[in-house]
N, C-alpha and C positions, 0 to 999 in steps of 0.2 A: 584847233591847232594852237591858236596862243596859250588857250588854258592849260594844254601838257606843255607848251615851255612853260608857264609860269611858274608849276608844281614843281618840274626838273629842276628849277632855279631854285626855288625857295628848301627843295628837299635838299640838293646838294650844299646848301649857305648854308642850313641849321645846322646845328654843335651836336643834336643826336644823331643826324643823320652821318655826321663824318664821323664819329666815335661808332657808330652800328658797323659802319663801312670799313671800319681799321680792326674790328672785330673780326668781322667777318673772313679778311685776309687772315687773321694771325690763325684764325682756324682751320681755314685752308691749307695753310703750310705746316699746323701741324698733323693734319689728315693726310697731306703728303710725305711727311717722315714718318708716320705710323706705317703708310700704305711701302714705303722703302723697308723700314725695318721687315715687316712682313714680308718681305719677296729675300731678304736676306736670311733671315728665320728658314725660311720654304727649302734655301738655296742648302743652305747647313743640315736640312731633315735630311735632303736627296743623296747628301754627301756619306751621311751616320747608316741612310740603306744601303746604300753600295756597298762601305766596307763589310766583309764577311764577319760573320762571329766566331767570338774564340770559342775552341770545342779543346777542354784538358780531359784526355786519356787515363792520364792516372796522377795519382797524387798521392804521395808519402806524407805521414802526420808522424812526427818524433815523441811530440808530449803532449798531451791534453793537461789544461787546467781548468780545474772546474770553481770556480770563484764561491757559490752558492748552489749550493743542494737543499732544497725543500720537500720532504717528504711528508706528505698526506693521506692518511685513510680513515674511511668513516666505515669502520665496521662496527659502530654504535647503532648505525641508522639502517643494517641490515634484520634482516628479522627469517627466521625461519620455519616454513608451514610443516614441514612435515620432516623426519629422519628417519630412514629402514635403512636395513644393511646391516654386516657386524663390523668391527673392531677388530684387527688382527694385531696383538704385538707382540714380536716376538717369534717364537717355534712354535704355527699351530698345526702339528701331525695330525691326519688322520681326519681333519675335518673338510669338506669340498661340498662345490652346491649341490642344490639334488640333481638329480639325473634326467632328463627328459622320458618321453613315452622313447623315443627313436635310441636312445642310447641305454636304456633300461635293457630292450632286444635285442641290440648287438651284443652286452654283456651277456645275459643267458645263453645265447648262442655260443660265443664265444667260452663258455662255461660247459655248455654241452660238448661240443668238439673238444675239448681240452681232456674231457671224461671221457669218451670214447678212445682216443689216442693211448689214453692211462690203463682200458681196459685190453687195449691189441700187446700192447707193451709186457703188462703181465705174465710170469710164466702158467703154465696150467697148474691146477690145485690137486696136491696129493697129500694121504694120506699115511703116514708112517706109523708102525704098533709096533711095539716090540714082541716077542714072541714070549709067549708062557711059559713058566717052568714046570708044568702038570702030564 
């Protein structure tokens, strides 16, 4: 028991020991205004969730200004594998793609019935001679 007064004594008299100790407070108090500021921080977040947010419906714009326009294109660094197809310019009459198997037979069809229509239509075929002078 003397020996722990002894050390109490001599730790509290020495200059590190009350310099560690006034340290020690001044860190404290500032661990206690960080730990306030925090609950003020906390208090203002809870405050910024409550209020609702603005929700705008519509908005009119008068003028746009556009300061800088930078346009860019690397159609240098395209490359092309393959090209089919034609080139139309202009009037091309008369030329269209080919025709499939399925549209190939509705045409004839459609060419047959058009022929038959042509031959109901017709009147019948007669023969006119004139008569001889003998």
């Amino acid at each position: 028991m003397a020996f722990h007064r002894l050390m109490d004594y001599l730790f509290r008299n020495s200059k590190e020991w009350q310099s560690a100790t006034r340290q020690l407070k001044m860190q404290q108090e500032t661990i206690q205004k960080l730990y306030e500021l925090l609950d003020k921080l906390e208090g203002n977040k809870e405050e910024r969730v409550l209020k609702s947010p603005t929700i705008i419906e519509h908005i009119h714009v008068d003028k746009v200004v556009v300061e800088h326009y930078k346009q860019s294109n690397n159609f240098g660094a395209l490359g092309i594998k393959s090209l089919e197809g034609r080139l139309n310019i202009g009037a091309n009459y008369g030329t269209t793609e080919p025709l499939t198997e399925k549209e190939k037979k509705e045409k004839s069809a459609y060419k047959k019935a058009k022929d038959d229509v042509k031959m109901k239509s017709q009147p019948p075929k007669t023969t006119i001679r004139s008569r001889s002078s003998t």
